[in-house]
N, C-alpha and C positions, 0 to 999 in steps of 0.2 A: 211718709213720702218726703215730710219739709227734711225730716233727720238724713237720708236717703242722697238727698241732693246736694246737702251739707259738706256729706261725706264724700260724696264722688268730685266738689270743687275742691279740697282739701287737700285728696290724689292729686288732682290735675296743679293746683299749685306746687306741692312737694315733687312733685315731675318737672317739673319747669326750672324748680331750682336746683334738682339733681342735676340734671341736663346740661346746664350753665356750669357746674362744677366739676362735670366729666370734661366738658370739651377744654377746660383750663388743665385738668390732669391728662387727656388723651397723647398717650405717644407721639412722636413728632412724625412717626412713620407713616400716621397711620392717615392713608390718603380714601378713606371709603366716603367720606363728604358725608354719611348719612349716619344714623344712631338708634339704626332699627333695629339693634338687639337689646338695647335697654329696656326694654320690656323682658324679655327674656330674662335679662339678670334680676331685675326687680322682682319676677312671677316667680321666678328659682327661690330669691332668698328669704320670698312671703310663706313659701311653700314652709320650707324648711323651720321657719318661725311657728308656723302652725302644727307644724310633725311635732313639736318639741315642746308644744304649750297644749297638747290635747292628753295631759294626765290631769285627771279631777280626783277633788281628794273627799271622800264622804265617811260617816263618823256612825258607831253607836250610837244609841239615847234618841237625843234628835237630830236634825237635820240643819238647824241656821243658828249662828254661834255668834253674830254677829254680833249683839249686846255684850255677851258676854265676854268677849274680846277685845271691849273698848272699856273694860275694868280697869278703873287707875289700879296700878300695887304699886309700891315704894320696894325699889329692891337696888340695892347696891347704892344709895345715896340718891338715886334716879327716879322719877314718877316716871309709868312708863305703862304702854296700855297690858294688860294680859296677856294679850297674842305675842307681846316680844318678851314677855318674862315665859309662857311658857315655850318658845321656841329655844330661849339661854336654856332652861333647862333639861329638854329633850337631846339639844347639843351637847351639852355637857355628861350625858348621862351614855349615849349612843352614838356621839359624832355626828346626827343626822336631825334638821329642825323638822321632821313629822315622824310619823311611825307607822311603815307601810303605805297604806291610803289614808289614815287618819291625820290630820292636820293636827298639829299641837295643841291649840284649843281643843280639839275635840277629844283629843287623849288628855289631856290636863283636868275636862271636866267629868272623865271616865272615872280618875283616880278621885278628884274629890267627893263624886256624887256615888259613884260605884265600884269601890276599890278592890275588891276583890276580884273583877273583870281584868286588871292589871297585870294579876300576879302570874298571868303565863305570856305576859309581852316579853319579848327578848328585845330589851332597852339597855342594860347595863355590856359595855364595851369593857372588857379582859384583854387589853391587848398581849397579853404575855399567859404563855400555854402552860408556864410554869405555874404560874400563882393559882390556875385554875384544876391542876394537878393536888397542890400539895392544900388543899380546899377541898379536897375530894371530888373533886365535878371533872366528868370527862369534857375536854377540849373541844368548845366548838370551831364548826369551820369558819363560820359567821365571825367569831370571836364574842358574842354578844349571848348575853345569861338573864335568866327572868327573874325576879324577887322570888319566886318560889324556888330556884335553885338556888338561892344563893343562901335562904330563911334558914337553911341547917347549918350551913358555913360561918353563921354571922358570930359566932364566940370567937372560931380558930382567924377570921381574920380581924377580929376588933382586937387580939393577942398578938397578931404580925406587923399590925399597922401602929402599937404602941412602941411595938420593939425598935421598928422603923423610924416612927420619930424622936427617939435617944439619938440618933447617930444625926451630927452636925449637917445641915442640907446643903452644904457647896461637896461633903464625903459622898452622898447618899448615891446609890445606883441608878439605875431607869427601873430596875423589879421592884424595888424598895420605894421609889417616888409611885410608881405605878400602884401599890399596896396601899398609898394613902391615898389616893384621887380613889380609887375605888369604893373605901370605908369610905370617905366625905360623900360620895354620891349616892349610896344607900343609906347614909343618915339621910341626909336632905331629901329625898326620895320618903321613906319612913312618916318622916317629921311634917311632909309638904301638908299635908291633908289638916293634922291638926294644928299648927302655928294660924291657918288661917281662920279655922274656927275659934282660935285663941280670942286670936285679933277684931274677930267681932262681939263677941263676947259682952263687951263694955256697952254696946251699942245695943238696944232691945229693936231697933228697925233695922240694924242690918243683921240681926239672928234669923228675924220672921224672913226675908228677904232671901237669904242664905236656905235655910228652907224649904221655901218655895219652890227654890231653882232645885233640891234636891228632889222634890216630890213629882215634881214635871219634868224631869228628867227622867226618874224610874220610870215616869208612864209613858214616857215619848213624846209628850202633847209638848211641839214646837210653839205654837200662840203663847201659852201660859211659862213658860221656858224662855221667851223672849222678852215677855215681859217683866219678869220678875230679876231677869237679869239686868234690865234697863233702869227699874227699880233702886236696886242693888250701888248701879252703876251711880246712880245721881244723891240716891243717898249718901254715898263716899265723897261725890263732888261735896255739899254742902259742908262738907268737915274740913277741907280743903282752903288752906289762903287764899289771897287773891293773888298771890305770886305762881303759885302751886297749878290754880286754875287755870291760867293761863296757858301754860304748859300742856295742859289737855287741850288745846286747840292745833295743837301739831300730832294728835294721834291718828285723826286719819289719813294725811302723810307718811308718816310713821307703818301704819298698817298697810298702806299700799307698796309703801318701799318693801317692805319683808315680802308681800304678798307675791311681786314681780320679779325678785331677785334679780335685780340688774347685770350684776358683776356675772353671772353663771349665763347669760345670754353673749355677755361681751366676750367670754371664755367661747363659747361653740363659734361665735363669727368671727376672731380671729384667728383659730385656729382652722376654719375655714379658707381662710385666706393664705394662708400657707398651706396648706392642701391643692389649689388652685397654682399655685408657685411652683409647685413640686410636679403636676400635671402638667406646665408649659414647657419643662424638658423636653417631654414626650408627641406636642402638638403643639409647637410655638404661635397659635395664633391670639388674636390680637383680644377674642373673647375669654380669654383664661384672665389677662390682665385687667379686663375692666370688671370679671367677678372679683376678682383678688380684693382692685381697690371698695370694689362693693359692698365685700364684704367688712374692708376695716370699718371705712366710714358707717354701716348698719353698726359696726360696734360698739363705735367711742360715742354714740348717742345716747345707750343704755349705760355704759360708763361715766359719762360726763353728767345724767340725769342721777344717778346714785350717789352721785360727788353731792348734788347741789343737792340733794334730798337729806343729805347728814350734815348739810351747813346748818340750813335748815330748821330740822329737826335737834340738834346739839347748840347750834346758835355759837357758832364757833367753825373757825377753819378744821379744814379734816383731815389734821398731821399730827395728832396726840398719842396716837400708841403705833405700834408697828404694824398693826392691821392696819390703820389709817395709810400710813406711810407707804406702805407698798403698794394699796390701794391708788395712793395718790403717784407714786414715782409711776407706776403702771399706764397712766392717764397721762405722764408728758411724756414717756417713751413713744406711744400712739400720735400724740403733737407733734413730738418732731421728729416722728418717723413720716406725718401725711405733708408737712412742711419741704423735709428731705424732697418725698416725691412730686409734691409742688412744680418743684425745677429739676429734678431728674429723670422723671418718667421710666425709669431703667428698671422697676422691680425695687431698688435696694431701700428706700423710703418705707413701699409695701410690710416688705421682710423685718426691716427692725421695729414694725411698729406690730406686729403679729406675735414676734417671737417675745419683745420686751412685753407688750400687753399680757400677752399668756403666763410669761412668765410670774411675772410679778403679782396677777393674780389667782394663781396657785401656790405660789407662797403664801400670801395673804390666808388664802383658805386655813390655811392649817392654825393660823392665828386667832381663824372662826370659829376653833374648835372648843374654846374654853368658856364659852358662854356671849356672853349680851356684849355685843362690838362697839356700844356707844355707853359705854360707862363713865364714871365721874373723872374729871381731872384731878390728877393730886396738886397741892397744895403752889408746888411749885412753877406748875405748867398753866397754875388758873389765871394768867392775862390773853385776854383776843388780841389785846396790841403785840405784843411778842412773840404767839402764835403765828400771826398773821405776817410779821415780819422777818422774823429771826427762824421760824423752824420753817415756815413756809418755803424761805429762801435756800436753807442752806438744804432740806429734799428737794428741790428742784435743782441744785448741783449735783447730788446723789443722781438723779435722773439723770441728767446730760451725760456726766458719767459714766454712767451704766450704757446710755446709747453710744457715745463714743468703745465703749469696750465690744460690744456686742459688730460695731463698723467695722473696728479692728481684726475682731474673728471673721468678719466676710472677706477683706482684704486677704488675707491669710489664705480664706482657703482660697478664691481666687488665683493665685499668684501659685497656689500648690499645682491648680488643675487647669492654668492655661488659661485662664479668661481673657477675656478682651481688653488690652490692654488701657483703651479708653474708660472702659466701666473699672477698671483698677486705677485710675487716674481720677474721674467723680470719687471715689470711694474713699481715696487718699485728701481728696481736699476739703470733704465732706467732713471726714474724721478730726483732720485741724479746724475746722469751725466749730461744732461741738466739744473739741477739746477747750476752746478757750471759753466758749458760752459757762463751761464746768467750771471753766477755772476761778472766771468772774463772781458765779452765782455763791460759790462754796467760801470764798473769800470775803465776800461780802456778806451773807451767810455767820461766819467764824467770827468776825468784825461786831455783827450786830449780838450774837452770841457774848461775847466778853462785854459789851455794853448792858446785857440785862443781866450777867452775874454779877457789874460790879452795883448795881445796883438790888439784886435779890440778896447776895453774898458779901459784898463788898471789899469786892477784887475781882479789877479785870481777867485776869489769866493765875491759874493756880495748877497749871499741868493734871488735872484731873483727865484720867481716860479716854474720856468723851471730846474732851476739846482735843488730846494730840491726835484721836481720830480723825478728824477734821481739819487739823494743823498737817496729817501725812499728806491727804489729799491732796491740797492745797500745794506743797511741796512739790508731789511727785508729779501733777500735771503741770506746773511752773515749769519744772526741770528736763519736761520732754519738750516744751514750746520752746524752750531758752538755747537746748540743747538741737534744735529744728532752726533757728534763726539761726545758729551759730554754724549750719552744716554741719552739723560731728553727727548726724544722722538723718537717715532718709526714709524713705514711704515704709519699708520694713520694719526697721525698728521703730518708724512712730507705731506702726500697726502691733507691734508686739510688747510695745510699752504703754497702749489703751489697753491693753489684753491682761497686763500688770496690774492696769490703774482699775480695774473693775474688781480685781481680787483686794485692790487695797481698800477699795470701797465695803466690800463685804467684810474686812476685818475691824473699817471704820464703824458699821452697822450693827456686826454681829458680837466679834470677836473681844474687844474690848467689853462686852456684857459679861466673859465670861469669867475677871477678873476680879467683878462684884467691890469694888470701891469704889469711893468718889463720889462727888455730891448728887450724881447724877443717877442716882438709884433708882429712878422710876423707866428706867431703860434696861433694867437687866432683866434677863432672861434665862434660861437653862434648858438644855437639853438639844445644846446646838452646833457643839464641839464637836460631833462626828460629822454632819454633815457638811462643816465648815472644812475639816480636814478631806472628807472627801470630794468636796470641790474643787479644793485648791489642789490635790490630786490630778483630778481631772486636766482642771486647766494645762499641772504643768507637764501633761501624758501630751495634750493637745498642740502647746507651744511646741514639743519636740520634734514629734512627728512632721509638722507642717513646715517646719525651720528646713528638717533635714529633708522634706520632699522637694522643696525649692532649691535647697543647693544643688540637690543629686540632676533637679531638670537644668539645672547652670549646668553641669557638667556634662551635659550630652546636646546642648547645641552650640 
């Protein structure tokens, strides 16, 4: 009952201060004096939280894994509980961190305790219908193969994936790189079971321990399963530093961030919110827009709590690899897209913080595909001060950036299809404030960048890559304010020269990795060339059309 009553002052507070933050964002139109639909939007997006969180995941063996989930393993440099080593590797094997209804742990402790229950999971991801051809396996539609088909193939492809790597890896194909992720994930797959039995080996309390868990495991008996893994679990602590140790007091943080997936919650609520954008065409009233903003703000809470769960947990800002980054660019697009709407109340705030949030973390996702997200810093990147300063700053120019491009393309189509002339007018001075917000950040950003190379490298500026990426930026949004102050252009060509500066951005981000020099190698990447080419495609299919729809409407009134 005390819990009960807890819970229901907790709503009534977080009501009171929703309340107070509608009526600061509420329309200026909007003269109903009363805010009796908040409930409504509230009940809609509890609803849909609940639609979307009633899949339960239950496992083989036994039933509570709990112990055995909060197993230190060392993996990649990292102490890290079990549950997130074997989520890295179910990702990595399958693109997917459970398998079916079994949760990683419980598929992890299938293979070590009961492998042969494995061998008809269709876990191994073939994205390519060729390799699984000339393997002899017919093509699934899934794309995903069980160790047992794959157990006849494993000569002809440990013979493709040798040939595969003779050929230099800036040459090598997507079939040819795809050949070797493949063979590495059926070793490690193979190898998982015994490395770990290896590893205990030395140790005669964690054999008996290890064990245990196996024998109670075959029988099902949860009790003795739980226990032996808790066992297990503190026998490893005791081996453990006192640096090391420590470290394990962030694993059930750790475990509840995986458990909650933030980022995939923030993904359905803002793209909710542009869904509700897209319905106010149709039914312009005033409840479209306060689900819309409803839904951001539900988003950027499970985003902004995922942020702070990976400081956290990493003990560090969380701008070290491009998951991070997109992660985090994702997170100010949402800022100052709710900022934008702050003082606009017009939708456009809503819109770039839906589109940018979305976007940005479906990129990210694909970056989630290679295993464990919080891995070691290289050598380069290991100070919190320069993190925190120098990359922190110059992704939150990236950011701005990207919002000012993303303005630009609404501007754009606006002006194609008649808008109101006023909301083309917010849209245009919006975009010069962000523009310069970029300009500041990236500049300053680049500035503090040449200060930690001349002290990791010693030299400020050495034209490497990475910096003229960041030295383009820098430039080309210079050059549309200087060229805006100067009148030599107006609200169109700012809008179509944001619409530039986001492609320079993604050349600053992507494109330069793909040139693989430079000191800054812990930023390359591969396998990004096409899709960078076909963006920038897009883009300039998009500039064209919208250019020459706007002339063609000059020309008819």
């Amino acid at each position: 009952m005390k819990i009960n009553m807890s819970m229901s002052l907790r709503v009534k507070r977080s009501n009171s201060i929703f309340k107070r933050l509608l009526r600061r964002f509420a329309p200026r139109n909007d003269t109903m004096g009363t805010f009796r639909n908040d409930r409504v939007i509230i009940s809609l997006i509890l609803f849909l939280c609940l639609l979307f969180s009633g899949t339960s995941w239950a496992g083989p063996g036994v039933g509570n894994y709990k112990n055995f989930q909060n197993i230190p393993v060392l993996d990649g440099g990292r102490l890290k509980p079990l549950d997130t080593f074997a989520r890295s590797m179910l990702t990595r094997f399958s693109g997917h961190d459970h398998y079916g209804k079994q949760g990683a742990a419980s598929w992890l402790a299938s293979l070590f305790f009961n492998p042969g229950a494995t061998l008809k999971d269709k876990i191994f991801l073939i994205n390519s219908p060729d390799i699984a051809a000339a393997l002899g396996i017919d093509p699934e539609p899934q794309r995903r193969y069980t160790p047992e088909q794959l157990q006849g193939s494993y000569q002809k492809l440990e013979q493709l994936q040798e040939a595969a790597r003779k050929i230099p890896e800036n040459q090598r194909s997507l079939v040819e790189n795809e050949i070797i992720r493949v063979f590495d994930n059926i070793s490690t797959y193979t190898d998982l079971n015994s490395s770990f039995k290896k590893s205990n080996s030395s140790n005669p309390q964690l054999v008996k321990f290890w064990e245990d868990m196996t024998h109670s495991y075959l029988r099902g008996d949860d009790v003795e399963f739980s226990v032996a893994a808790h066992s297990y679990s503190n026998a490893v602590c005791s081996l453990l530093s006192k640096d090391d140790l420590k470290k394990t007091n962030t694993f059930p943080l750790e475990l509840l961030y995986q458990a909650t997936g933030p980022f995939t919650w923030s993904i359905v609520l803002y793209i909710l919110a542009f869904i509700f954008f897209v319905i106010s065409f149709s039914s312009p009233k005033v409840i479209w827009y306060r689900l819309g903003l409803w839904s951001v703000l539900a988003g950027v809470l499970p985003h902004a709590w995922g942020l702070i769960a990976r400081i956290i947990i990493m003990d560090r800002p969380p701008v070290a690899s491009l998951y991070e980054t997109f992660i985090f660019v994702g997170f100010i697009a949402v800022f100052l897209g709710l900022a934008i709407e702050f003082y606009n109340k017009q939708w456009l705030g809503i819109i770039t913080a839906a589109i940018g949030g979305t976007a940005m973390l479906f990129i990210a996702n694909k970056y989630s595909m290679e295993g464990d997200t919080m891995g070691m810093l290289v050598a380069v990147l290991n100070s919190n001060f320069w993190l925190a300063t120098h990359v922190t700053t110059i992704t939150m120019g990236y950011g701005a950036a990207c919002v000012a491009g993303l303005l630009g393309h609404m501007w754009l189509l606006g002006a194609a299809f008649r808008r109101d002339t006023l909301v083309l007018d917010q849209t245009y001075k919006t975009t010069l404030g962000i523009l310069g917000l970029a300009l500041t950040m990236t500049f300053l950003g680049t500035n503090l960048g040449g200060i930690w190379a001349d002290q990791s490298w010693g030299r400020f500026w050495g034209w490497d890559p990475k910096e003229n990426g960041a030295l383009m930026i820098v430039l080309w949004i210079a050059m549309l304010l200087h060229a805006k102050v100067s009148s030599l252009i107006g609200p169109r060509e700012l809008a179509v020269g944001a619409v530039i500066g986001l492609m320079v951005v993604m050349w600053a981000w992507f494109g330069v990795n793909l040139l693989s020099v430079g000191l800054h190698s812990y930023g390359f990447t591969s396998g990004v060339a096409t899709g960078l080419i076909v963006y920038a495609v897009c883009e300039l299919i998009f500039l064209i059309v919208t250019i020459w729809r706007i002339y063609s409407l000059r020309g008819t009134t």
